[in-house]
C-alpha positions, 0 to 999 in steps of 0.5 A: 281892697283898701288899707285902712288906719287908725292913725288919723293924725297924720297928713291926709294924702290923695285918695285918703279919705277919713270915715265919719261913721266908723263905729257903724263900720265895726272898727274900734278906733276912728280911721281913714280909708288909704289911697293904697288900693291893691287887688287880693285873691278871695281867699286870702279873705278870712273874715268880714270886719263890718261894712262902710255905710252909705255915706262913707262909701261914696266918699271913698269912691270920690277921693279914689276918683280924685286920685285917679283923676276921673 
């Protein structure tokens, strides 16, 4: 699971990764996609928010490579 923010003015970090087709996703706001990545238990999942396209999944994978230095 990955954090996402709303808050795409401040620095960008290692594994950050700023979704150029957020609307498509169903987010409200424009946003990044966080190097903080944290392994959930499926319940905890109450509800799908919508989903990254194409595009801005593999630049997640990419920065998340980068950040694990792969």
């Amino acid at each position: 699971m990955a954090a996402i923010t709303s808050n795409v003015h401040r620095g960008l970090f290692v594994g950050d990764y700023p979704l150029e087709d957020w609307q498509a996703a169903g987010l409200p706001k424009p946003s990044v996609v966080t190097g903080i990545h944290r392994t959930i238990k499926q319940a905890m999942i109450v509800r799908k928010l919508g989903a990254l396209s194409g595009r801005d999944f593999s630049g997640v994978k990419k920065a998340l490579s980068q950040a694990l230095d792969m």
